[in-house]
C-alpha positions as CSV (number, residue, x, y, z in Angstrom):
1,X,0.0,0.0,0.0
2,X,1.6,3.3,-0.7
3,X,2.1,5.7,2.2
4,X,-0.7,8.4,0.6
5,X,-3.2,5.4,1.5
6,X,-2.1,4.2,4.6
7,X,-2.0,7.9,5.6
8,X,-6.2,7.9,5.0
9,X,-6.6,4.2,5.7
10,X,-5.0,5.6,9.2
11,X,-7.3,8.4,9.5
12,X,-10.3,6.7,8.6
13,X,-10.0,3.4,10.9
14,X,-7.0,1.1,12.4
15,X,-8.5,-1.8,12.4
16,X,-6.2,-4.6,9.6
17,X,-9.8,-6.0,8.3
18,X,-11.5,-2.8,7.8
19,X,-12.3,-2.3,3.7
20,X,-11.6,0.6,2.2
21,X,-14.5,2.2,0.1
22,X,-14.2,5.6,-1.9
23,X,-16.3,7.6,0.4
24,X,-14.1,7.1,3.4
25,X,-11.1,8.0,1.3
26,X,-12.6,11.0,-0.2
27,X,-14.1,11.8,3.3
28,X,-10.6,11.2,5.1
29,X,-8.6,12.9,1.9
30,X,-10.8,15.9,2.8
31,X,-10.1,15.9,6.9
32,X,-6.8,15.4,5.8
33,X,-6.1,18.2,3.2
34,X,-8.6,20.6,5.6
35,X,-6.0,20.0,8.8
36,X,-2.6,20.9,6.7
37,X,-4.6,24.4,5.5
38,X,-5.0,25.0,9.0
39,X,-1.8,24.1,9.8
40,X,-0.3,26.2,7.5
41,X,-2.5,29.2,7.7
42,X,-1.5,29.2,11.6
43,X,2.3,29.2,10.5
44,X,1.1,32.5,8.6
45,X,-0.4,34.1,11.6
46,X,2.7,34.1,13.7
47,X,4.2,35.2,10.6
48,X,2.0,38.4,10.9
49,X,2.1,38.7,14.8
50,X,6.2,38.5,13.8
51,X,5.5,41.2,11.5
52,X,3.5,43.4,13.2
53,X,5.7,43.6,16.7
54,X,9.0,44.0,14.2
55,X,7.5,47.2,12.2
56,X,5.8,48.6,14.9
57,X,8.9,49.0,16.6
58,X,10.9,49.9,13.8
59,X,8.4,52.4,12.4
60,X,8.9,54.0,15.5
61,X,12.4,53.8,15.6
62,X,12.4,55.3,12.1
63,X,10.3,58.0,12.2
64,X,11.8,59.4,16.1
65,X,15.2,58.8,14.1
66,X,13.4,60.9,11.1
67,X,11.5,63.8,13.3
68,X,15.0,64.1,14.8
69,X,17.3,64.4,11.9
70,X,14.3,66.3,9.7
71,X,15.1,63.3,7.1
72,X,12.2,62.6,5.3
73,X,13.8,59.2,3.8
74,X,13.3,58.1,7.4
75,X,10.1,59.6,8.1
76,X,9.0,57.8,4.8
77,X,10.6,54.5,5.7
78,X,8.7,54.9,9.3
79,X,5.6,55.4,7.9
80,X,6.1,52.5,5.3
81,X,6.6,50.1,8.5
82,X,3.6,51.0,10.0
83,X,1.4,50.5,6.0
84,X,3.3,47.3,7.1
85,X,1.3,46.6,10.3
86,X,-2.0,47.8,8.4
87,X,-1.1,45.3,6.0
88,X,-0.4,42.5,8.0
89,X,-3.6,43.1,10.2
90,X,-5.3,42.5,7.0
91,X,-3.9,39.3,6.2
92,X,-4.7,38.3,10.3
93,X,-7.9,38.5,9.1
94,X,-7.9,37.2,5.7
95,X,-6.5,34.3,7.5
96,X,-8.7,34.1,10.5
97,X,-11.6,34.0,7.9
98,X,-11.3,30.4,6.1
99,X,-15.3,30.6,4.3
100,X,-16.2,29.2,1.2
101,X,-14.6,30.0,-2.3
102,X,-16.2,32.9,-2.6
103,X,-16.0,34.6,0.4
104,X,-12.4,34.0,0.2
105,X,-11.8,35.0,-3.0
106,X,-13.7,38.6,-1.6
107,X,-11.5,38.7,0.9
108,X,-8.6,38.5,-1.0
109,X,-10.0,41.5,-3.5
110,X,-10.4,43.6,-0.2
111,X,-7.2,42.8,1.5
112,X,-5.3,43.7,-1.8
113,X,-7.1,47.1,-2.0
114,X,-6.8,48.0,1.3
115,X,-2.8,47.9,0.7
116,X,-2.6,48.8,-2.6
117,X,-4.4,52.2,-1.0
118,X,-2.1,52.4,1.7
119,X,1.2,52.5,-0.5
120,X,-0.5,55.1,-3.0
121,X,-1.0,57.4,-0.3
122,X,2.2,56.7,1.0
123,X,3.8,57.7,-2.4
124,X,2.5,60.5,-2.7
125,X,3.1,61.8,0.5
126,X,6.8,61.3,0.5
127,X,6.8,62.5,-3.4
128,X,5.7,65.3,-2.3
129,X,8.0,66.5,1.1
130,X,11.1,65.4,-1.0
131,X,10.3,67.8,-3.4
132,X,10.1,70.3,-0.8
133,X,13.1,69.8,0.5
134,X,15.1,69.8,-2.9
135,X,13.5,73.5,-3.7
136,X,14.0,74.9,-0.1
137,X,17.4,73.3,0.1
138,X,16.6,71.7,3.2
139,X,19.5,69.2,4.6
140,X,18.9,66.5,7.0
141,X,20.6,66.0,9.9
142,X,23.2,62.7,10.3
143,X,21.2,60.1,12.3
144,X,23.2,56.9,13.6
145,X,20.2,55.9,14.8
146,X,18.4,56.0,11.5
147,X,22.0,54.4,10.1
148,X,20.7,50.9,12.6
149,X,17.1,50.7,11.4
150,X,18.3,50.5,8.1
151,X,21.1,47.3,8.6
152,X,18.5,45.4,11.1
153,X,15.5,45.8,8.2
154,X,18.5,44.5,5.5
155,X,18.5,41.7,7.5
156,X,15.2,41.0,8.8
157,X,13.3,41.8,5.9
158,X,14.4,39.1,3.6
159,X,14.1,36.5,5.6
160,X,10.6,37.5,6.7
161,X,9.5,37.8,3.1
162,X,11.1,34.1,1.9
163,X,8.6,32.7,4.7
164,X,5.8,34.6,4.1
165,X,6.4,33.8,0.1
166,X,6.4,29.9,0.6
167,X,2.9,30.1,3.0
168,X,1.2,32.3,0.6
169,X,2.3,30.0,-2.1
170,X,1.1,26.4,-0.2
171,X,-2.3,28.7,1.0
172,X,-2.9,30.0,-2.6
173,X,-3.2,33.5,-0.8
174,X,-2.2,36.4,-3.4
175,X,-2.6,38.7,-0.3
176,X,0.1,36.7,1.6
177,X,2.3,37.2,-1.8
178,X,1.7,41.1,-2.1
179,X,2.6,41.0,1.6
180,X,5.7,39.3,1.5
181,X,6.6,41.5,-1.8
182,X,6.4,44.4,0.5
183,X,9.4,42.6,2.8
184,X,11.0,42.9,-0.4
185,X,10.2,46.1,-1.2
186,X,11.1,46.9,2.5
187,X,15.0,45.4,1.7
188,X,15.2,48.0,-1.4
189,X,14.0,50.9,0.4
190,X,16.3,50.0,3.5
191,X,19.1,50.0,0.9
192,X,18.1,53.1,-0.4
193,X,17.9,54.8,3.0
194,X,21.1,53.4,4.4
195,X,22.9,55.1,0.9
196,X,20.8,58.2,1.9
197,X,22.0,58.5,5.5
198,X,26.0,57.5,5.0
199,X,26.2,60.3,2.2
200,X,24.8,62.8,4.6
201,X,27.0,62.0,7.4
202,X,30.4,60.8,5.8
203,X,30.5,63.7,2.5
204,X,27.9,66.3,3.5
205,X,25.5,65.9,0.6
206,X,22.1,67.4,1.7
207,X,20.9,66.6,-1.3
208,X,21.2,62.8,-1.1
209,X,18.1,62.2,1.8
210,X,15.5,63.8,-0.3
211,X,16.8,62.0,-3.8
212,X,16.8,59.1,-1.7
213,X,13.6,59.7,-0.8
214,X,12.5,60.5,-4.3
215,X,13.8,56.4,-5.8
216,X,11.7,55.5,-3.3
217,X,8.6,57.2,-5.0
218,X,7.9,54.9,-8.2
219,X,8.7,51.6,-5.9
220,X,6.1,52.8,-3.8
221,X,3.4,53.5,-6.2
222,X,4.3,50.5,-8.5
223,X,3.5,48.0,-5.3
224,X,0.4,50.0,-4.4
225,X,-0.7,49.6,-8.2
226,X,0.2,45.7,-8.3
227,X,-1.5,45.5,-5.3
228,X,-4.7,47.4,-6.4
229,X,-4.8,45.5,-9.5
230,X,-4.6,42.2,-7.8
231,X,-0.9,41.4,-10.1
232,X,0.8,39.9,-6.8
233,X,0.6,36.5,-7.5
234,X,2.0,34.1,-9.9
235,X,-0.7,32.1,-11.5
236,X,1.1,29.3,-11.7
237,X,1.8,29.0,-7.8
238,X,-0.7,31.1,-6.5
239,X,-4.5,30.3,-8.1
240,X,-5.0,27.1,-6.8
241,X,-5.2,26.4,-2.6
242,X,-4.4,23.2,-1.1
């Protein structure tokens, strides 16, 4: 007997003279498949709770590190973290709400919107301050602080997003995808930041927090577009839940 059937043989009864019949073993193949989604979609919640506790803290560390310095490539990167924890309070609940097809396929629409929003306002906003800045001439101050956010998110952020990509992919969650896309996104940004910040301190160029800032812009708005659009999921991987 091959180990799929003695898996649902298992399931169903353990007795050695008990027949299989096709109900039990569509009936057990569907206790079976419904406990690994389960088990996997409560990997993806302490993937969020993970995710949630790490931006908070590093949205606030950004943005004090931001206010401080007047660097609006931190302020944005702060306020990024905390789109973040919006997004990953949607996906607690995308995940907390296993319905039918349908509602789940709604919920999905909705959770994509609701960050795809979130990003557009965010590009804007920092679009707009950096700007301001280049016209006014207005030069950030040198943040260390800002200088450790960015190295702890080029290492966190990653990792985080190779999980979250590989649970989205086995839950057939395009949210999950989008959201680990943003842990990428999160990486580039840090990048861009951390150039940001070590011009500013080490040569003196003003200008290079606000440009910063500024690359940051279309990366933004091309995630809140994807994301709006529904784009962040491979159809190959991603259409079809276990």
């Amino acid at each position: 007997m091959p180990a799929q059937g003695l898996s649902l043989y298992r399931c169903s009864n353990t007795s050695p003279n008990f027949k299989f019949t096709t109900l039990i073993d569509v009936k057990c193949t569907v206790q079976t498949h419904t406990a690994e989604f389960a088990n996997i979609a409560q990997r993806g919640k302490r993937l969020e709770y993970f995710t949630i506790g790490w931006n908070s803290l590093e949205g606030l560390g950004a943005l004090a590190a931001g206010i401080i310095a007047g660097s609006i490539s931190l302020v944005g990167f702060g306020v990024d973290s905390f789109i973040e924890v919006t997004s990953a309070a949607a996906l607690l609940w995308r995940l907390s709400v296993i319905a039918d097809e349908e509602s789940r396929e709604q919920n999905e629409r909705l959770t994509l919107k609701i960050v795809g929003m979130c990003f557009l306002a965010l590009s804007v906003y920092v679009a707009s301050i950096s700007i301001s800045n280049l016209l006014q001439r207005h030069a950030a101050g040198h943040s260390i602080a800002g200088i450790v956010v960015a190295c702890a998110a080029l290492v966190a952020m990653p990792l985080l997003s190779r999980a979250k990509k590989q649970i989205g992919e086995r839950l057939g969650s395009a949210a999950m995808v989008a959201d680990a896309r943003q842990a990428d996104f999160c990486t580039y940004l840090s990048a861009i930041l951390l150039v940001g910040l070590v011009l500013n301190a080490t040569v003196g160029w003003w200008w290079a927090d606000p440009i910063a800032a500024l690359v940051m812009t279309p990366i933004i708005a091309k995630e809140g577009i994807d994301a709006w659009q529904g784009k962040a999921c491979c159809e190959t991987k991603c259409n079809k839940p276990i």
